[in-house]
N, CA, C and O of each residue as an XYZ file, in Angstrom:
208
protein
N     112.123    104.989     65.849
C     112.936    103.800     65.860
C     112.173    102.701     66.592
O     111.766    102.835     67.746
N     112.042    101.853     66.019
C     111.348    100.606     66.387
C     112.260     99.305     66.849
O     112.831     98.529     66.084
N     112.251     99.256     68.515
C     113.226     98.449     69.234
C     112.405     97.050     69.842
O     111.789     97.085     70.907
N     112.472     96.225     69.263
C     111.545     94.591     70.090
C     112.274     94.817     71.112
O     113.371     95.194     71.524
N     110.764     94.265     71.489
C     110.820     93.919     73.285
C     112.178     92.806     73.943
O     112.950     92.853     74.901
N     111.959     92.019     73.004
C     113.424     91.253     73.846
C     114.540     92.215     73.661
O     115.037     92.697     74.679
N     114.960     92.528     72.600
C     115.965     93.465     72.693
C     116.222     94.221     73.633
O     117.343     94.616     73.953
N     114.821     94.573     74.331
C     115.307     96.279     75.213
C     115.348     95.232     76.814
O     116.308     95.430     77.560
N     114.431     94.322     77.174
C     114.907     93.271     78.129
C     115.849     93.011     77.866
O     116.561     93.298     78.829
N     116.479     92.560     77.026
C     118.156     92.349     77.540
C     118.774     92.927     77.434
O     119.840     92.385     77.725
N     118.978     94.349     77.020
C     119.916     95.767     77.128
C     119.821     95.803     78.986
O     120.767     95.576     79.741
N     118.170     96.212     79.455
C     118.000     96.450     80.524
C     118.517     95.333     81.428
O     119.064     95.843     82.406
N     118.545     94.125     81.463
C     119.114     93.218     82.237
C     120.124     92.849     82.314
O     120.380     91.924     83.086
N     121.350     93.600     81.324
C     122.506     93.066     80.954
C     123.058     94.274     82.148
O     123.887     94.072     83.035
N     122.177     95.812     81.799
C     123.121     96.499     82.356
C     122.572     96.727     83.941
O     123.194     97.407     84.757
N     121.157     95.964     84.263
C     120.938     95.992     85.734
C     122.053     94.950     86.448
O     122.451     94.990     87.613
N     122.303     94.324     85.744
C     123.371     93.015     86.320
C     124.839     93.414     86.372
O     125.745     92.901     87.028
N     124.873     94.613     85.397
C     126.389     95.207     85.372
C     126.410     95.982     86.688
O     127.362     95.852     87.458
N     125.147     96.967     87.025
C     125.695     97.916     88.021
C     124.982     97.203     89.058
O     125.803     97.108     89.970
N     123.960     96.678     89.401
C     123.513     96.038     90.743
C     124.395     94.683     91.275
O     124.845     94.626     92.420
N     124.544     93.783     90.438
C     125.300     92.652     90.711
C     124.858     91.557     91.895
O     125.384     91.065     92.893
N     123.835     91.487     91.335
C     122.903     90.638     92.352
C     123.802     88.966     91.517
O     124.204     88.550     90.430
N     123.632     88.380     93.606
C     124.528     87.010     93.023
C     123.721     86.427     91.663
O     122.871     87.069     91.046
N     124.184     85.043     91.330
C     123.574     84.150     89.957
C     122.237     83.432     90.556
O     121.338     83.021     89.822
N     122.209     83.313     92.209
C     121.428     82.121     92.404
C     119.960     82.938     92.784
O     118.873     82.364     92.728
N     120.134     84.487     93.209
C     119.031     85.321     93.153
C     118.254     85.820     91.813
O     117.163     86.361     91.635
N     119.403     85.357     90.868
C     118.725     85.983     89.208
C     117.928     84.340     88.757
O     116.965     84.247     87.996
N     118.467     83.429     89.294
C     117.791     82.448     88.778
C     116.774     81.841     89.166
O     116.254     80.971     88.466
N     116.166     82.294     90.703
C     115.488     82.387     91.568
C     114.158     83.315     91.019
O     112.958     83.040     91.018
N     114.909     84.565     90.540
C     113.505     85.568     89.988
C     113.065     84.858     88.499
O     111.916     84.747     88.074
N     114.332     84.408     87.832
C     113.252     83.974     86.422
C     112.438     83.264     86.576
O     111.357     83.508     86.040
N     112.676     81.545     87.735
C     112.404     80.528     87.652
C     110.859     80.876     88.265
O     109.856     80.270     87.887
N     110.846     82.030     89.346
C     109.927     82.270     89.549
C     108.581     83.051     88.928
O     107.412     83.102     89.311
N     109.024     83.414     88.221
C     108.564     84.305     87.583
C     107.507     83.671     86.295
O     106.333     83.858     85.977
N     109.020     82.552     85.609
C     108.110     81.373     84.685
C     107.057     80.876     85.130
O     106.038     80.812     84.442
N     107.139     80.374     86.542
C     106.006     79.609     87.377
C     105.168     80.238     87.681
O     104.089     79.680     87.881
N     105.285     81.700     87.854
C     104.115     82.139     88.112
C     103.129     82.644     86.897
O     102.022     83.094     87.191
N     103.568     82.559     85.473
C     103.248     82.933     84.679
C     102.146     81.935     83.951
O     101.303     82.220     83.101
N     102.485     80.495     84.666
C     101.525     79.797     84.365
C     100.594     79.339     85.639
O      99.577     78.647     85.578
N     101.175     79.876     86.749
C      99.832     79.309     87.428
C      98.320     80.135     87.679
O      97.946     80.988     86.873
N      97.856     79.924     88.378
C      96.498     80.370     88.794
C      96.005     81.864     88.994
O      94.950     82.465     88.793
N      97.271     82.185     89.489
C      97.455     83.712     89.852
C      97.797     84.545     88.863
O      97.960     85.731     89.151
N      97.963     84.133     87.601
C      98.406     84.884     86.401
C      96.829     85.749     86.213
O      96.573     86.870     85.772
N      96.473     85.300     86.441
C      94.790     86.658     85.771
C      94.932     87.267     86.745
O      94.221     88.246     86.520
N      95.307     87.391     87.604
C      95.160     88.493     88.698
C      96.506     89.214     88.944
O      96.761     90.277     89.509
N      97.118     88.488     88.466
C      98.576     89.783     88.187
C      98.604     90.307     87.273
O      99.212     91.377     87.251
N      97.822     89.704     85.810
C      97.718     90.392     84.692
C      96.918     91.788     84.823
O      97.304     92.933     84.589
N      95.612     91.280     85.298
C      95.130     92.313     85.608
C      95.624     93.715     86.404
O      95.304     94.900     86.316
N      96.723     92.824     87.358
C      96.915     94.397     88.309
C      98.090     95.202     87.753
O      98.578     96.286     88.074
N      98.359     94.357     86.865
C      99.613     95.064     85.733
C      99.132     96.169     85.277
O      99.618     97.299     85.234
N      97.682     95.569     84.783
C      97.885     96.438     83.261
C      96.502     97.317     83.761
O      95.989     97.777     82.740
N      95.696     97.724     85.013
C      95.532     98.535     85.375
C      96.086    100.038     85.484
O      95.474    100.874     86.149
């Protein structure tokens, strides 16, 4: 069975948010951060330590 990736990110985030329940302003905090870090400087070096 062949499931895209967004799909299974938002299964997994729908139901980390169901049972953890982290407030709105900490979830918007990790995306926003997350976007930003995806374009700055430090992205080759997190890529890298990812996928090590």
């Amino acid at each position: 069975m062949d499931v895209p990736l967004w799909l299974a990110l938002i299964v997994v985030g729908v139901l980390g948010y169901k049972l953890v329940r982290p407030p709105l302003w900490l979830v918007a905090v990790i995306l926003l951060g997350g976007f930003l870090l995806a374009d700055s400087f430090l992205a080759p070096a997190i890529d890298t330590a990812i996928n090590k």
